[in-house]
Each structure stands twice: as C-alpha cells, then as structure tokens.
C-alpha positions in Angstrom: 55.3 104.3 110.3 54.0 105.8 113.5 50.3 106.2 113.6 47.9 107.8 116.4 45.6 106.0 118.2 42.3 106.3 117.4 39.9 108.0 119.6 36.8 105.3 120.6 33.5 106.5 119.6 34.4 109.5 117.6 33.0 109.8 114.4 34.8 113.2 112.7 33.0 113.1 109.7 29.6 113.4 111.9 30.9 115.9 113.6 33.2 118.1 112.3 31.5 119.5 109.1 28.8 120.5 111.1 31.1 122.7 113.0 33.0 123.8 109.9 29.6 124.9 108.5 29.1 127.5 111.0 32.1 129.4 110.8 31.9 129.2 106.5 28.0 129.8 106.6 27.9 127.3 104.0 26.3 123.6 103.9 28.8 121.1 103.9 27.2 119.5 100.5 28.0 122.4 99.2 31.8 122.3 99.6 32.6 118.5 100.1 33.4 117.9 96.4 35.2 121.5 95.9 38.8 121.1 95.4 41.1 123.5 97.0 38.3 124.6 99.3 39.4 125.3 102.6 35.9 124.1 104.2 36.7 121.1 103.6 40.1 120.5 103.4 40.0 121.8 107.6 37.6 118.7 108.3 40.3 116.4 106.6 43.0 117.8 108.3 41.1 118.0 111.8 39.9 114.7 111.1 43.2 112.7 110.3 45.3 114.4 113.1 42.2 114.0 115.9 41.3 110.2 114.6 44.4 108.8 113.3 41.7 107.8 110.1 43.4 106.4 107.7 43.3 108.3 103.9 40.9 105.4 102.4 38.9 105.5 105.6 38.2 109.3 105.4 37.5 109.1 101.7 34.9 106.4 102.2 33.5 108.8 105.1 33.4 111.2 102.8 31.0 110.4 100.2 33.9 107.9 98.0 36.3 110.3 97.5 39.7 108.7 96.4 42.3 108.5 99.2 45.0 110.3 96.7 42.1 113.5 96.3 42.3 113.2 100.5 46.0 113.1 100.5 46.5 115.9 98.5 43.8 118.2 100.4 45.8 117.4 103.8 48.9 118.1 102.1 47.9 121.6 100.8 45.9 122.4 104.2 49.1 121.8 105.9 50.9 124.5 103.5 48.1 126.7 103.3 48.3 127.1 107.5 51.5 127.5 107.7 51.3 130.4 105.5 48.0 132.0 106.2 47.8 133.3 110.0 43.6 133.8 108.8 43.5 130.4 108.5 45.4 129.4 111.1 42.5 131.2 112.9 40.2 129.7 111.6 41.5 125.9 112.0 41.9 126.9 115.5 38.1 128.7 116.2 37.0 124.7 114.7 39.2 122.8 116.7 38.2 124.8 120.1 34.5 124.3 119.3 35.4 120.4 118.4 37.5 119.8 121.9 39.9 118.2 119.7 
C-alpha cells in the first residue's frame, strides 16, 4: 500500500482546526465529537492527504477518537465533495489558507 510521506514538523491537528474554525464560526470543541459534521470531517480529510497520518494517529490527535469513527468521516468527506461544489469551496478556501 502506497503511503505519502509525511511532512517534518507539521502538526495538522494544531493547525488546521484553527483554520476550519474561521470559515464555520464555530469552536472546534464544539464540532470535534459531531458525527457527520463537515467542520470536522474537512480537518480529517485535509489532514490525512497533507500528513500521510495514519487513521490511529489522527484519532489519538484528536481527542481518542477510534481510527474506524476517522475512517468513516474521510470516507463520507470524500463523497460529500464530490457531490457538493459548496463544499468543494469550502475545502478549498481551508486548504489555500493552510498552504497545503
């Protein structure tokens, strides 16, 4: 299985929600734990293809959320954006402000 190299020094989960709680004008403590929420299901995404962190890695990151949960938000983040220009937008505005 092919995996991308991880970028030194970059800690996504530091980073990222901070970003993704600009555009949603929301706290990231207030989302994190939200299944299905698109908040945080961008930082997972982001995250995993930026990084290369692995599902247990970001879940551990994340406050000890279980790798499958993680899995499965990535999963329907990539459906979701395939099928919601609006969101596709708004992936985009993140990653832009991230340099990622």
């Amino acid at each position: 299985m092919f995996r991308k190299p991880r970028r030194e020094n970059v800690e996504c989960l530091d980073v990222t929600p901070s970003v993704v709680e600009k555009v949603k004008g929301e706290p990231w403590h207030a989302f994190v734990d939200r299944q299905g929420d698109w908040g945080r299901d961008v930082v997972f995404h982001l995250c995993r293809q930026a990084t290369g962190m692995t599902l247990r890695e970001l879940g551990e990151a994340a406050g000890g959320l279980d790798y499958a949960a993680i899995s499965v938000a990535i999963r329907r983040m990539g459906q979701r954006l395939r099928e919601d220009s609006a969101l596709q937008d708004i992936e985009n505005r993140v990653a832009k402000m991230l340099n990622v």
